[in-house]
C-alpha positions in Angstrom: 110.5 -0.1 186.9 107.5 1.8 186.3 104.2 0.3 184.9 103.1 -0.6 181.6 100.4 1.0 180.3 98.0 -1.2 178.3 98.2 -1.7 175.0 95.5 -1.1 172.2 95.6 -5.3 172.1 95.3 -6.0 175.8 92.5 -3.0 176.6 91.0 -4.7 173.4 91.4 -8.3 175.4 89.8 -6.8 178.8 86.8 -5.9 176.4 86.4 -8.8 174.8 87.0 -10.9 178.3 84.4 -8.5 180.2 81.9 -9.3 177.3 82.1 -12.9 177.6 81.5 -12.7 181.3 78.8 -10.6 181.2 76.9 -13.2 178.4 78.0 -16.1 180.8 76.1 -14.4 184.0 73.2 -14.7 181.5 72.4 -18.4 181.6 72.6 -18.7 185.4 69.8 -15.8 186.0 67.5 -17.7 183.6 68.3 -21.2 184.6 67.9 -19.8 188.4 64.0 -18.5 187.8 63.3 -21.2 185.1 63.9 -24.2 186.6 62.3 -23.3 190.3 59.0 -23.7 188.8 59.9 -27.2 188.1 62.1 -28.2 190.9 61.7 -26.1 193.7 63.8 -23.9 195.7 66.8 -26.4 195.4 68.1 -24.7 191.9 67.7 -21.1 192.8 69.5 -21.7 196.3 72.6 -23.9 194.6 73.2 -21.4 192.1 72.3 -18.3 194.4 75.5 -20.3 196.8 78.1 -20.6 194.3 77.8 -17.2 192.2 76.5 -14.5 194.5 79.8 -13.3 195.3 80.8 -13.2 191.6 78.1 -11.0 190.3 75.6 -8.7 192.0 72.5 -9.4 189.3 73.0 -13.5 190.0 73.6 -12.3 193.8 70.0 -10.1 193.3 68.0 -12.9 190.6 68.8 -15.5 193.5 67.3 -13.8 196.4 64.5 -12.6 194.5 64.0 -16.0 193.3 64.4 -17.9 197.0 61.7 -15.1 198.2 59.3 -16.1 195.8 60.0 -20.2 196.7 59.8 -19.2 200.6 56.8 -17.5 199.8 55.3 -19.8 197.3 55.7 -22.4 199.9 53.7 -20.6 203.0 50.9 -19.9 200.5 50.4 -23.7 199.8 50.7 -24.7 203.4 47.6 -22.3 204.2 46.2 -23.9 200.9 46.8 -27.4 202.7 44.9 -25.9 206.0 42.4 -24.8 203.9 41.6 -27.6 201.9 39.5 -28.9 205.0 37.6 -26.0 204.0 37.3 -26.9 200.5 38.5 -23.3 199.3 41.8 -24.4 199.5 41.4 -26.8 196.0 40.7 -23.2 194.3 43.5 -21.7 196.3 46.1 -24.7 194.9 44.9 -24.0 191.1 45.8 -20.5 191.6 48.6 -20.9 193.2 50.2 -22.9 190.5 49.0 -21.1 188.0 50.3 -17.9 189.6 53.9 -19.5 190.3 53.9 -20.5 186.7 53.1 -17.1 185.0 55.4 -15.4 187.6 58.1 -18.0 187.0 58.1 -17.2 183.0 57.7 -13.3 183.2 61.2 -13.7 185.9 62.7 -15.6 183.3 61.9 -13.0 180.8 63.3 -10.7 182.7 66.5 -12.6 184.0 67.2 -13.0 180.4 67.3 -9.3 179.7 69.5 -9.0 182.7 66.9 -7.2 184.8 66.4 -8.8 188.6 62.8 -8.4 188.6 60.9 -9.3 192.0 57.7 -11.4 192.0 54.3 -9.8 193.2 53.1 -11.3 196.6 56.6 -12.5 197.2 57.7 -11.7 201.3 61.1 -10.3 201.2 62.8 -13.5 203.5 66.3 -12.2 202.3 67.2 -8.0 201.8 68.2 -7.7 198.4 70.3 -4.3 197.2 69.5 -3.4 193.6 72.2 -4.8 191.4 74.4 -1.9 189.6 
């Protein structure tokens, strides 16, 4: 028996079905740079796990985000080290100043679906550019 070619109501369906994925990847690439700022690398890495294999921008927003976190973190050890110095209270203030302007111009970003990579960030994982 030969295959059925799609109708004008199923094509109309597979449209309507690939729209609502697309605006449901949206909330995951913002919640994934927001809420690092906040909580770490914990969020970014959870939902970098469960939906890089379902979308290459969330696969992309997730690595960018965990390089940032990685790198974030580094910086604020030698901030630590340096506090013995006392140029490492200046260093802290920038730094979290820094991690919050980056974290809301990602989110930005994210939200236009556009996997945006943070200055200073050290590439910890390769990331492909989403198509």
């Amino acid at each position: 028996m030969p295959a059925e070619t799609p109708t004008g109501a199923s094509r109309c369906m597979e449209c309507i079905n690939h729209q609502w994925m697309r605006q449901r990847k949206k909330p995951w690439a913002l919640s994934c740079r927001s809420w690092q700022s906040f909580f770490g690398f914990l969020p970014p890495l959870i939902i970098w796990l469960i939906y890089r294999e379902r979308s290459a921008l969330l696969d992309a927003q997730g690595r960018y985000a965990l390089n940032w976190t990685f790198s974030f973190l580094i910086y604020a050890i030698v901030a630590w080290v340096l506090t013995f110095v006392l140029i490492g209270f200046l260093m802290y203030f920038a730094l979290i100043i820094i991690n919050l302007v980056v974290c809301i111009i990602a989110a930005v970003k994210a939200n236009e679906r556009i996997a945006w990579q943070y200055p200073l960030a050290i590439p910890f994982f390769k990331v492909e550019a989403p198509r």
